[in-house]
N, C-alpha and C positions, 0 to 999 in steps of 0.2 A: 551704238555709235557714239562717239567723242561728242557732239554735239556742234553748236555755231561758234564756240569761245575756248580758247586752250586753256588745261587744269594744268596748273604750275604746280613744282614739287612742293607736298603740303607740311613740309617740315626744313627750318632753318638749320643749314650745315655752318658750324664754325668755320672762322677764315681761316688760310693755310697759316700765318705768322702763329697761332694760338694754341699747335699743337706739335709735336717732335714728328707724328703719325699721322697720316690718312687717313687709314683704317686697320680697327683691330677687332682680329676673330675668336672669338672663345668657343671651341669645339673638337673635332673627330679628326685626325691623321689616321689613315691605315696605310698600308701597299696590299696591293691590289696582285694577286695571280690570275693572270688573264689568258686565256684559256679559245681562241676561236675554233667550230667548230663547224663540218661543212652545213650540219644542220640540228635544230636542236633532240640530242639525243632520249630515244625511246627508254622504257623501262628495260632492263635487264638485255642491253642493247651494245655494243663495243662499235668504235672510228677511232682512226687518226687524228690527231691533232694538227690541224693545219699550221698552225702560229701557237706559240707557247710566250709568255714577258711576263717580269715581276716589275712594276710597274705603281708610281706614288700614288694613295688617291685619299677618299677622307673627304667629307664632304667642307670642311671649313677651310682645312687646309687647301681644297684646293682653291676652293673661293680667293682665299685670300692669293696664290700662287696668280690667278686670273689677274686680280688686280694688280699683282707686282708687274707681270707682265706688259701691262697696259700703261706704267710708269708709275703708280701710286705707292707709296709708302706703306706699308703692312707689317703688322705685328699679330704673333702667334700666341694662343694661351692654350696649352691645353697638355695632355701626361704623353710620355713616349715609354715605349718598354727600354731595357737596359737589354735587350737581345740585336742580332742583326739586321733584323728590321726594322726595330727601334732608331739604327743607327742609319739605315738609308732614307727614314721618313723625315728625320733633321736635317739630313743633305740635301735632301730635294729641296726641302724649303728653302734653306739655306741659299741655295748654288742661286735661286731664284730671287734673290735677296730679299726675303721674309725675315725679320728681326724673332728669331727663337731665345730672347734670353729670360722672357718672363714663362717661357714653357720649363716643365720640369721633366725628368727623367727616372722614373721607378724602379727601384733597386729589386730582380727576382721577377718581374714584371714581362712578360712576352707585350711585344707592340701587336696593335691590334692590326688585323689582315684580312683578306677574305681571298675566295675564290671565286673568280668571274668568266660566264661561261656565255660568249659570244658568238650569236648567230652567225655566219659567214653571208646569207641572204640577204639581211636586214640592218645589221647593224645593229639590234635588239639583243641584250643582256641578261643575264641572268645570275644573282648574287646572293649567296653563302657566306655569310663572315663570323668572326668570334671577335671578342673583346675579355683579357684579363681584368677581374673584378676589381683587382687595383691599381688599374687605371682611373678608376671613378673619382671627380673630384669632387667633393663638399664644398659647399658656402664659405667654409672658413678658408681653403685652399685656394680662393679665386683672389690673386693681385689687384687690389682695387686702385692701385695707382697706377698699373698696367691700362687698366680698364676704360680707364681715362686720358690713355693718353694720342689715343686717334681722335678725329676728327668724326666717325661715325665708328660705330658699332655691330654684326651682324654675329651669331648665335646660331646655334642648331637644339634641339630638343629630345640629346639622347639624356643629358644628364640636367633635368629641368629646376632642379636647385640651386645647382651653381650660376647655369645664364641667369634667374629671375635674377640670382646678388648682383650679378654685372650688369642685366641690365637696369636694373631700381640705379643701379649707382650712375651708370651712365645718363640715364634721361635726370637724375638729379643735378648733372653735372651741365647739359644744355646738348648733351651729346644724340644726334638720333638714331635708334636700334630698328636692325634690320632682325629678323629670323628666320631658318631656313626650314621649315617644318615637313614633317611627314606622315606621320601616325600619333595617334591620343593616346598619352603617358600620362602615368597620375603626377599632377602638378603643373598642367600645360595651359590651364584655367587664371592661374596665378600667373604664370610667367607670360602670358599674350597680354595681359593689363598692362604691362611696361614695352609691348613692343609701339613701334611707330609702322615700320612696315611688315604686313604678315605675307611672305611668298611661300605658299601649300603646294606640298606633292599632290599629282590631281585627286588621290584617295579623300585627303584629309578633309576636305570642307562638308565633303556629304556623312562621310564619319562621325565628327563634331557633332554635325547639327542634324541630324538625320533628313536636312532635303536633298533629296534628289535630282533636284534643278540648281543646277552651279550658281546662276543669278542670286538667288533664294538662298542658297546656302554663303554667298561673299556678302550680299545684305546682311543675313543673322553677326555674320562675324565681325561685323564691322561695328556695328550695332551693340552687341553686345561689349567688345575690349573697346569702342572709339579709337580705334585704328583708323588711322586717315587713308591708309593706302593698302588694298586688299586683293592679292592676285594668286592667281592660282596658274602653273604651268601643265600644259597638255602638249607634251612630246611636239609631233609634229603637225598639231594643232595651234600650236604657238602659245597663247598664251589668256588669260580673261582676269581683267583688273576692275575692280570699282573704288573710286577714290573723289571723297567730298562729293558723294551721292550718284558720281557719274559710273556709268559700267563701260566700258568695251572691249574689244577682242585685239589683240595686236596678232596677223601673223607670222610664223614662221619662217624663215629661210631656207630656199631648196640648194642644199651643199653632194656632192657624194658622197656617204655618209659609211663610214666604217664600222664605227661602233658608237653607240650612245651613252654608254658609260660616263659619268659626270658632266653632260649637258645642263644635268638641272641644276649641279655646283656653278657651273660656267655661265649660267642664266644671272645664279645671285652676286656672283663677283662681277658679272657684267651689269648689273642695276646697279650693285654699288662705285663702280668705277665710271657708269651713265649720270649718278647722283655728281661724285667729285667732277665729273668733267663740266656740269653744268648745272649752278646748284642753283641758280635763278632759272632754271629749264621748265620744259615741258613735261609730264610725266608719257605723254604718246613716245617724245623723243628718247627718252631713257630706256622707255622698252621698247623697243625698237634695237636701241646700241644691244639690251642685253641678249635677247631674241639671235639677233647677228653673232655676239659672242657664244652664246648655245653653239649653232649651227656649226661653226668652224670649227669650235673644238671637238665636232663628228668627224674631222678628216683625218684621223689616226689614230691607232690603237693606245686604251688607256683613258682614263680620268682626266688628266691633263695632257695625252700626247695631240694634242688640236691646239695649246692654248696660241690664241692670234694676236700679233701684233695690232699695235695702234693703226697702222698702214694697213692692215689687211683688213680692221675692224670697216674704216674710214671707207674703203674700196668696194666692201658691199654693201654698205650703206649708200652712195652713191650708184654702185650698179645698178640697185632697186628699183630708182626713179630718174 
């Protein structure tokens, strides 16, 4: 439980005058081949295809797509292939008004993709993807004046080199870094010492630290990087944060839920767009907004085909209570 006294956000966000940017994402564009199917198929087994879409997704990219949505400023870092997907994963962002000019473009380079293969009963997914190897960016590749020019920071940990440069540079700069983690990659130890906020796929915490009790395991992590703010997402369990020694559980929202493909993107653009909309806030009320923004963006097929207006974020946030 929250306890008798609300935990305000444990990290100061720049004013808006002080930055071009709200927020900027250094990570994964893909598109997504999405794939529903009536159920998920047996070994050596043949269905129809209910629905077939080629469809934007990426876990930062969409983050960041969440927060444009929601009105926030956003800027993109990260490689695109010089192929056809390449060219529709810049337009999506784009069309969204995502500022793509500090992203680059890889000459010979396929953009990275996957194939996702959706339950038609649940709304449960299932994902297959690839990544051309140079796509991969170095330390030295990462625009450090880019880096700096949002207001907060948020990162994924496919390529743990490059976020540690952006985010050492970002928290040197007064900037606070979010990260959207998932699995233990070598150099994940170094790059959490510079985050502020750590939001884990629900694997990763018991992973890490080998407890088996979620509590115990957001303790150790917190504990060990001094992370002031440590949560981990559980589908449609909602969510389990400990932050400045306090732990609790926020739940999730009950939406009709299509497909859950980038809920967890939609989670971190919705914390960090709960951060900018109220940066003297509560940390319950933040996750709460992102919780909401999850859940919506379950009501259509796709990564981002949910993402919700500020109105609609507003609407079930108020239907709640």
């Amino acid at each position: 439980m929250l306890g008798f006294w609300p935990v305000r956000l444990p990290f100061q966000i720049p004013p808006t005058a002080s930055r071009p940017f709200d927020i900027v994402g250094l990570g994964l564009n893909s598109i997504d081949l999405v794939a529903v199917v009536a159920e998920y198929p047996a070994a050596n087994s043949k269905q129809r295809l209910q629905r077939f879409a080629r469809l934007p997704g990426g876990q930062i990219a969409t983050a960041l797509s969440v927060c444009a949505r929601l009105g926030w400023k956003a800027r993109y870092i990260g490689s695109f292939g010089d192929d056809v997907f390449g060219q529709l994963s810049r337009e999506s962002l784009a069309s969204e008004g995502v500022d793509i000019t500090a992203s680059r473009t890889v000459s010979g380079a396929t953009n990275q993709f996957a194939i996702v293969l959706v339950d038609a009963r649940s709304g449960e997914r299932t994902v297959l993807w690839d990544r051309h190897p140079s796509l991969t960016m170095s330390p030295a590749d990462v625009p450090l004046e880019a880096v700096t020019s949002g207001r907060m920071l948020i990162v994924d940990c496919h390529e743990t080199a490059a976020a540690t440069e952006a985010a050492r540079v970002a928290r040197q700069a007064g900037v606070p870094t979010v990260i959207d983690i998932e699995r233990v990659r070598p150099g994940i130890s170094e790059l959490l010492q510079h985050i502020d906020a750590i939001i884990a796929a629900e694997s990763f915490p018991g992973e890490f630290t080998g407890y088996e009790d979620m509590g115990r395991a957001l303790e150790a992590l917190a504990r060990e990087f001094g992370a002031p703010l440590v949560c981990v997402t559980l589908g449609a369990e909602g969510s389990l944060t400990r932050c400045l020694g306090r732990e609790w559980r926020t739940p999730a929202f009950q939406v009709d839920c299509v497909d859950t493909t980038g809920a967890g993107d939609a989670f971190r653009g919705g914390f960090v767009a709960g951060c900018l909309r109220a940066p003297d806030g509560e940390v319950e009320d933040v996750l709460r907004y992102a919780n909401a923004v999850a859940a919506l963006n379950c009501r259509a097929l796709g990564a981002r085909g949910g993402l919700p207006t500020p109105e609609e974020v507003e609407q079930l946030l108020y239907a709640k209570f």
